[in-house]
C-alpha positions as CSV (number, residue, x, y, z in Angstrom):
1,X,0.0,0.0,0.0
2,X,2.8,2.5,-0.2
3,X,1.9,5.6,-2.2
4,X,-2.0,5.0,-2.2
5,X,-3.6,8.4,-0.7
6,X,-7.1,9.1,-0.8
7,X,-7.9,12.5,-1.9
8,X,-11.3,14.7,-2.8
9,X,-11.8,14.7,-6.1
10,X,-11.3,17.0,-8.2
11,X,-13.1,18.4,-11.9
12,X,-11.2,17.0,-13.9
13,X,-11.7,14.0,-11.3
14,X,-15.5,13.8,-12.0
15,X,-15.0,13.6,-15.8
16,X,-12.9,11.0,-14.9
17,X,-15.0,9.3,-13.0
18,X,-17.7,9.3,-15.2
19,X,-15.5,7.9,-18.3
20,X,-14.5,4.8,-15.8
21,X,-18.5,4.2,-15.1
22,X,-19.1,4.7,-18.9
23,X,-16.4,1.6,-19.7
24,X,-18.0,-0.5,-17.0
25,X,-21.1,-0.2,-19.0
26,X,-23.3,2.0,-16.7
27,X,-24.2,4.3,-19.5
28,X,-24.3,7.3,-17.0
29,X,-25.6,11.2,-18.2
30,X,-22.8,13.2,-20.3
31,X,-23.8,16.0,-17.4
32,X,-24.6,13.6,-14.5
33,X,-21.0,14.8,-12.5
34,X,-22.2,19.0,-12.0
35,X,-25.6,17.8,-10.5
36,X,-23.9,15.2,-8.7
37,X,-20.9,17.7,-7.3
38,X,-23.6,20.0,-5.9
39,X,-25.8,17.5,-4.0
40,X,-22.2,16.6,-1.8
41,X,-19.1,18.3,-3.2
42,X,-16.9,16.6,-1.2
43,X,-19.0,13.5,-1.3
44,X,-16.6,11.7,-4.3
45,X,-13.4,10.0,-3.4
46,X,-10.6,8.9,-5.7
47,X,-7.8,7.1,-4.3
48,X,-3.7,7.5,-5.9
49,X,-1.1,5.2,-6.3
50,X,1.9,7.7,-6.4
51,X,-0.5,10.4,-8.0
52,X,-2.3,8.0,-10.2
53,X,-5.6,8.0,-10.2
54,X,-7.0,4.0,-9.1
55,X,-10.1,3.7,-8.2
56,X,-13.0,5.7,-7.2
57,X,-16.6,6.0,-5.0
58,X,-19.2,8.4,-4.2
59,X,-20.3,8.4,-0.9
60,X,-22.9,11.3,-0.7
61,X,-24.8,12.5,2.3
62,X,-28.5,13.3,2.5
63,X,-30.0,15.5,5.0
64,X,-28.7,14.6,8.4
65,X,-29.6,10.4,8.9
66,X,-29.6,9.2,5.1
67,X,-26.4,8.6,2.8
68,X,-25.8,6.8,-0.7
69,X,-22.9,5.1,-2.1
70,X,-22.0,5.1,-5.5
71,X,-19.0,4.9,-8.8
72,X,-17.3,2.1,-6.2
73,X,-15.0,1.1,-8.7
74,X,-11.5,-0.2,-8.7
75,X,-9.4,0.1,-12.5
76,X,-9.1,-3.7,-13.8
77,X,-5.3,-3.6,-13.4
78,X,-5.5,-2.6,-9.7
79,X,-8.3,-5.1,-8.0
80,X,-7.4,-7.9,-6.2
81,X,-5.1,-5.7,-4.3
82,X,-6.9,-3.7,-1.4
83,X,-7.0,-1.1,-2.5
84,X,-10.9,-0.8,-3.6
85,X,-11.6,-1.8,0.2
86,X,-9.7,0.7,1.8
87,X,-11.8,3.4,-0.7
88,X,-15.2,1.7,0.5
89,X,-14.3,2.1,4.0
90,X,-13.3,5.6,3.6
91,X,-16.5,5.9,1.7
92,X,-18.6,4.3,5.1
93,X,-16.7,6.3,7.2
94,X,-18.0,9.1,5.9
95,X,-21.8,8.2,6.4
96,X,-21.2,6.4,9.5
97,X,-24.3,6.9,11.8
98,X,-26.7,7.2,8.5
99,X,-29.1,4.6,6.6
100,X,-26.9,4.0,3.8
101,X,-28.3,2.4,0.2
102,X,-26.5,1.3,-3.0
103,X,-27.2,-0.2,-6.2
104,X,-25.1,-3.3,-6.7
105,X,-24.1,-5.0,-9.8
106,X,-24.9,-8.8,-9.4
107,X,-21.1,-9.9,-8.9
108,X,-20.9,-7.4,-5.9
109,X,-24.0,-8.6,-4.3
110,X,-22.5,-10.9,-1.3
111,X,-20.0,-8.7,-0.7
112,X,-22.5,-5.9,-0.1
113,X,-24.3,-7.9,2.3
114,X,-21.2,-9.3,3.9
115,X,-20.9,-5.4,4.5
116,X,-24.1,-5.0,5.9
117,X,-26.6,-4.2,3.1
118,X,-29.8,-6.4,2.2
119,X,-31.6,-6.2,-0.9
120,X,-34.8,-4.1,-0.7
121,X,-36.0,-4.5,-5.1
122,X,-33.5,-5.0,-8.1
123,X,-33.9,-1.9,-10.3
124,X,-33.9,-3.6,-13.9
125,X,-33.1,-1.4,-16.9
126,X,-35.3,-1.3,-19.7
127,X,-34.0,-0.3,-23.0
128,X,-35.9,0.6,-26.8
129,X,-37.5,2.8,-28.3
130,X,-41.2,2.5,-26.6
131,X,-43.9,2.3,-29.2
132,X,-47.0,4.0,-29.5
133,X,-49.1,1.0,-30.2
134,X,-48.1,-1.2,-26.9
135,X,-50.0,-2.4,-23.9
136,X,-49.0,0.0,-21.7
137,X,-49.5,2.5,-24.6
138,X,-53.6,2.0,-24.4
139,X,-53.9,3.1,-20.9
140,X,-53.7,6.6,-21.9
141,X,-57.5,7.0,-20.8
142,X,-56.0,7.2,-17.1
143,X,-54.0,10.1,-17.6
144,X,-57.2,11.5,-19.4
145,X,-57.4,15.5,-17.9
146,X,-53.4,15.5,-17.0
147,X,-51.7,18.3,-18.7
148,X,-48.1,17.5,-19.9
149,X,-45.9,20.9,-18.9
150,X,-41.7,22.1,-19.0
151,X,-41.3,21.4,-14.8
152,X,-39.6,24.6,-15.3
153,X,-42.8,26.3,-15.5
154,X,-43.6,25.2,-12.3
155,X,-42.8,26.6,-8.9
156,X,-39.8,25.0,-7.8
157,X,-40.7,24.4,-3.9
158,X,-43.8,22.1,-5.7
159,X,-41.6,20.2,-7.6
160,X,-39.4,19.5,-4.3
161,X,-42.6,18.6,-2.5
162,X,-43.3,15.6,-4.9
163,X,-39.6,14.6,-5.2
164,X,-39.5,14.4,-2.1
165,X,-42.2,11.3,-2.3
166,X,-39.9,9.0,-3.6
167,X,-36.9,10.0,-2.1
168,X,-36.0,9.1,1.6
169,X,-34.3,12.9,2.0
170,X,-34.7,16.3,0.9
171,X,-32.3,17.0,-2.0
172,X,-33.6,20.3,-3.4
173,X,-29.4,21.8,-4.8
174,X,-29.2,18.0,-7.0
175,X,-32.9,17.9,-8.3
176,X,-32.4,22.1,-8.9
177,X,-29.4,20.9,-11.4
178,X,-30.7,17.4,-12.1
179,X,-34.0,19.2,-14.1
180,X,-32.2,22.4,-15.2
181,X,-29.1,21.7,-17.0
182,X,-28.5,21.8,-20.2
183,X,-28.8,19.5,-22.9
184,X,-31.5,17.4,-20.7
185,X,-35.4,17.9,-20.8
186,X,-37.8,17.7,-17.6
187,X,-41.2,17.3,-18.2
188,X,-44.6,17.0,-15.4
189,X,-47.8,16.1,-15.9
190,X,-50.3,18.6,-13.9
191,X,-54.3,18.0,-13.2
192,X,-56.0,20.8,-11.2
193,X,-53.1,22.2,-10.1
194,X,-51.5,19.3,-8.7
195,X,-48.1,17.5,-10.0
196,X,-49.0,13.8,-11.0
197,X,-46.3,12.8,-12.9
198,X,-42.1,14.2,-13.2
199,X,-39.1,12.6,-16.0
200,X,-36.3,13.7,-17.0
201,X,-34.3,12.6,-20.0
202,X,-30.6,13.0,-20.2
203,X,-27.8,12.5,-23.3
204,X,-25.8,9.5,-22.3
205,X,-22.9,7.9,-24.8
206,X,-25.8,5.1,-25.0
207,X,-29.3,5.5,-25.3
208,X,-30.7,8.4,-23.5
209,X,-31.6,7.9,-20.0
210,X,-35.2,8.5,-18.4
211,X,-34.9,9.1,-15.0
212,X,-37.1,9.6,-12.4
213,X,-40.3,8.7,-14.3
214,X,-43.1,9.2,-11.5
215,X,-46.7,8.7,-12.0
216,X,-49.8,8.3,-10.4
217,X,-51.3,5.8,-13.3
218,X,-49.7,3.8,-16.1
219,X,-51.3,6.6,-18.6
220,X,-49.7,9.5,-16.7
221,X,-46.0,7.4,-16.9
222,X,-46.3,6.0,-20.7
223,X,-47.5,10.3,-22.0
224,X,-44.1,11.4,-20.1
225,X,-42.4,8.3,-21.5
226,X,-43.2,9.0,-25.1
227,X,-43.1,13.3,-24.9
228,X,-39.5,12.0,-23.5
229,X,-38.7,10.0,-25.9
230,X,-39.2,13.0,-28.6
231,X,-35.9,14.2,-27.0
232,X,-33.9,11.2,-27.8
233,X,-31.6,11.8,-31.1
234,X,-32.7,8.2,-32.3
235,X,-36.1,7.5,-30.1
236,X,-33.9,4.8,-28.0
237,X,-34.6,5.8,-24.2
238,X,-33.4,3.3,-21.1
239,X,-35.1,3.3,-17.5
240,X,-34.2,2.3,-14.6
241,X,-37.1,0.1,-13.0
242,X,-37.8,-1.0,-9.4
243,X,-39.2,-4.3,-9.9
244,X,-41.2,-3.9,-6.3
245,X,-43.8,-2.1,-8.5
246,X,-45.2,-4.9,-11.0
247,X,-47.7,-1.9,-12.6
248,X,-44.5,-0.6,-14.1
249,X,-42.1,-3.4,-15.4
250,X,-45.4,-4.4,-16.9
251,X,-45.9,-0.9,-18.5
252,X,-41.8,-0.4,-20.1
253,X,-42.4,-4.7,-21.3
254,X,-45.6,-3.3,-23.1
255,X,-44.6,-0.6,-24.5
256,X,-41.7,-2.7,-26.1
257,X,-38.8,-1.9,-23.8
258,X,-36.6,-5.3,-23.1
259,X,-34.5,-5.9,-20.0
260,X,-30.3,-4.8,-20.5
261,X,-29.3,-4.4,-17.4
262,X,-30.1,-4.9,-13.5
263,X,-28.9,-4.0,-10.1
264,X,-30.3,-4.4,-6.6
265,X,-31.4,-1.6,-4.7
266,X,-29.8,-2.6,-1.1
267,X,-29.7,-0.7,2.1
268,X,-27.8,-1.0,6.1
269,X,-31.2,-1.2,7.3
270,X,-35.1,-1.5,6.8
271,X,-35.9,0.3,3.2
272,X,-37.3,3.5,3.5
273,X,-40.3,4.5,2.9
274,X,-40.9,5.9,-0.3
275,X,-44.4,5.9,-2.8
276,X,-42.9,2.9,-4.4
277,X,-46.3,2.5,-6.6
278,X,-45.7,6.2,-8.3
279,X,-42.2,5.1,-8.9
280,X,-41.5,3.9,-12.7
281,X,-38.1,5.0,-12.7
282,X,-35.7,5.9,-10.1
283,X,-33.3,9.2,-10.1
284,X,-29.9,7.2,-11.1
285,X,-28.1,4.2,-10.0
286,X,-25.1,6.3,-8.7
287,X,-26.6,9.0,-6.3
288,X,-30.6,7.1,-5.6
């Protein structure tokens, strides 16, 4: 172990970081890292072999009692070695005292529970481009009287309010830059004045990523799935699925959307609760 350091991690860091989760085949957002930097900007650790960046992990804190870990990942050359374990307890340390969750890839698994974590759902990925003419497709009639509007149009502290549904913490700085930068598309559906339906679609190096997708019916989640999809450069879209809420794997499988990739949602301690049967996509895989 001599010259590893752990250090804070830097811009140039992030971009980094986000080209390592791109060859691990994550697929994340071209713009994920700025809203990620803002919702903990010294949550994202990289650790150095004599200056040399060798592995990585987010470990971002939420409110005061919640904390997420993601981007654990060691370079191919470098696991097997400790040093990916001495960035993971680093990572823990810092949201020692919290409920912590992850998204682990299946080959991680036992060693997250070894650490602790139990599975709460497996978020599959669904991937396509969703057609108009699909099961889920038909059940328009229950968004019937839903408006679909730019969530920017919207006061901001309303949006937060429904966020915060899904979501076991406030998080008002990441969803701020999670809807608002540039290049990405938010979209809510609206009926008397109420929100009853948020997605966002982001530019990834694969297809573009929907995420969250909240709705309180199928119709509501399929009308933002396809107004999303319009912002896709080839109509391909990929969403991350909690497959706790049957309504909505059924829903992405109908619409023609087929299973690419899947990690389980796992946490130190009982799952939070959250309105699991609005959710048809979570946030990301890397931050919750």
């Amino acid at each position: 172990m001599t010259g590893f350091e752990i250090t804070g991690a830097s811009a140039a860091d992030m971009e980094m970081i986000r080209t390592w989760a791109d060859e691990e085949g994550w697929n994340p957002g071209d713009s994920d890292r700025f809203a990620f930097a803002v919702a903990d900007p010294a949550g994202f650790l990289v650790g150095r072999i004599d200056g040399e960046p060798v592995a990585c992990i987010s470990a971002v804190r939420y409110g005061s009692a919640f904390g997420f870990i993601g981007f654990y990942i060691a370079r191919p050359a470098f696991r097997g070695q400790g040093y990916g374990i001495r960035l993971w307890h680093a990572g823990m340390e810092r949201l020692d005292g919290r409920l912590v969750g992850l998204d682990g890839v299946v080959d991680q698994q036992d060693n997250y529970r070894k650490s602790g974590f139990r599975s709460a759902w497996n978020n599959v990925r669904y991937e396509g481009v969703p057609r108009m003419n699909g099961a889920g497709a038909g059940a328009g009639a229950d968004g019937a009287g839903a408006e679909v509007v730019d969530a920017a149009s919207l006061p901001f502290g309303q949006l937060a309010a429904y966020d915060r549904r899904f979501f076991p913490a406030s998080r008002d700085a990441f969803l701020a830059a999670w809807t608002g930068l540039p290049g990405r598309t938010a979209l809510a559906a609206v009926r008397d004045g109420r929100i009853e339906g948020l997605g966002v679609i982001r530019p990834c190096s694969g297809a573009s990523r929907i995420g969250p997708l909240y709705a309180s019916t199928p119709g509501i989640a399929a009308a933002l799935l396809h107004r999303l999809a319009e912002h896709s450069p080839d109509g391909a879209v990929a969403v991350d699925v909690p497959d706790a809420h049957p309504a909505a794997t059924a829903l992405l499988a109908g619409l023609g959307l087929a299973p690419s990739f899947e990690a389980a949602r796992m946490y130190t301690g009982p799952a939070p609760e959250v309105e699991l049967a609005g959710m048809y996509g979570v946030t990301s895989l890397e931050l919750g």
